[in-house]
N, C-alpha and C positions, 0 to 999 in steps of 0.2 A: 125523446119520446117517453112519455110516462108509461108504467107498467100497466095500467089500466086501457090505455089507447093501445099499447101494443097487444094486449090481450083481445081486444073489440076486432082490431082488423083483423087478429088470425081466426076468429073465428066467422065473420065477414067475409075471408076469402075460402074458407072450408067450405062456407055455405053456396059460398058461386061455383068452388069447382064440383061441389055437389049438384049442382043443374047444369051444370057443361057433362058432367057425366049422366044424366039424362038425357039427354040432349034438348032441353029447356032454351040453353043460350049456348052461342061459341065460345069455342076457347079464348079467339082471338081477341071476345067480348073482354076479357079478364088480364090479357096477358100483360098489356102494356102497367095496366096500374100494378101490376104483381113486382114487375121487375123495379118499379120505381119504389114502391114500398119495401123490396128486398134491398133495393140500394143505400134507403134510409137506412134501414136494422143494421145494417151494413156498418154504416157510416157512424152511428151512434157505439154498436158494441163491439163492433171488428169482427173480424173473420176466425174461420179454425186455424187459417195458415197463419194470424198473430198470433205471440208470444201471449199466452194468457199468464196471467201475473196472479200467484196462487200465496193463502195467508199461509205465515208461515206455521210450519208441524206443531202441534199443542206439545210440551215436555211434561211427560207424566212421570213421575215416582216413582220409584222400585224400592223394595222394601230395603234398611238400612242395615248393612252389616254390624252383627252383634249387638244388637238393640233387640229388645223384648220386651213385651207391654207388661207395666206391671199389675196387672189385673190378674189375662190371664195366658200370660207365656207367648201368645203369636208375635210373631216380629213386627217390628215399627216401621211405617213409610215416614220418609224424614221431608218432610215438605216443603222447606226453608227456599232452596231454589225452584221452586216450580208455583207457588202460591200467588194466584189471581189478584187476591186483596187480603190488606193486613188481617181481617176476622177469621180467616182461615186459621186450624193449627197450623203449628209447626211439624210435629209428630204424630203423629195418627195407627191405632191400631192396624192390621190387616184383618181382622177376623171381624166379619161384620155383624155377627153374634156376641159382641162381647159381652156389652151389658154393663162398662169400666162408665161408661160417661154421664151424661145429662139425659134425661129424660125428654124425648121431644114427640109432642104429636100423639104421647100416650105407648110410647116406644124407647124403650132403653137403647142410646147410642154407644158405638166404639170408643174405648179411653180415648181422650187428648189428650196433646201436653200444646200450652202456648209460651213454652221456656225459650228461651234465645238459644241452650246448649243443650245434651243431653243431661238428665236429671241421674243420678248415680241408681235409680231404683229400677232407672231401662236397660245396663247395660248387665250380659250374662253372666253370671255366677255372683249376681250381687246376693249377699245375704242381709236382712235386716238383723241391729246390730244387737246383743240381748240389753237389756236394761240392766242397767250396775244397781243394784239395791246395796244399801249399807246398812250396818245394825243399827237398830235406836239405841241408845245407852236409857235404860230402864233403872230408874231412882229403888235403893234395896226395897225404901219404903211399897212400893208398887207390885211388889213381889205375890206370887200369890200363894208363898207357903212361910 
């Protein structure tokens, strides 16, 4: 029974026992086609006393120990086992203010990362490292005295 047909007789039979409650027509007018109709539903979806057979729980994220966005310090959801389809990050901020990512819709999004591991700039107490500068060796000639 399609959702559309089932939909029609229930409100079909609203509408009869709505004139049985008038008393328009008997009950008895209604009954027999009611129990055959409930027999069908029946038969098609099963009953409350079947096992209903439920999807299984969604696995949602939890933010990843000792990870931190490196934008701006909130922790990272690490999404590797829980991502729907590969377009998804991997890593994803928690603060959904962040402001770390792409632009979408005219709206600054949370940092990603789409890395396979952690990136060295997620995890805590990372510092960036200083830049080595070396002298130039400056010809006498170039000298400015």
């Amino acid at each position: 029974m399609s959702k559309d047909k089932l939909i029609v007789s229930q409100v079909a039979f609203k509408g009869a026992i709505d004139l049985a409650v008038a008393g328009k027509i008997e009950v008895s007018d209604i009954s027999e086609a009611y129990k055959a109709f409930a027999n069908d539903i029946w038969d098609e979806y099963g009953t409350s006393d079947q096992a209903v057979a439920q999807a299984p729980a969604k696995v949602v994220s939890k933010p990843a120990e000792g990870l931190i966005c490196p934008h701006c310090g909130s922790k990272v959801y690490d999404n590797r086992a829980t991502k729907t389809k590969p377009t998804q990050p991997n890593f994803k901020c928690s603060n959904t203010d962040c402001g770390g990512g792409k632009e979408y819709m005219g709206k600054m999004g949370a940092w990603a990362s789409w890395s396979d591991e952690p990136t060295a700039d997620m995890h805590k107490g990372f510092e960036e490292p200083m830049p080595v500068v070396t002298p130039k060796s400056i010809p006498d000639s170039d000298l400015p005295f």
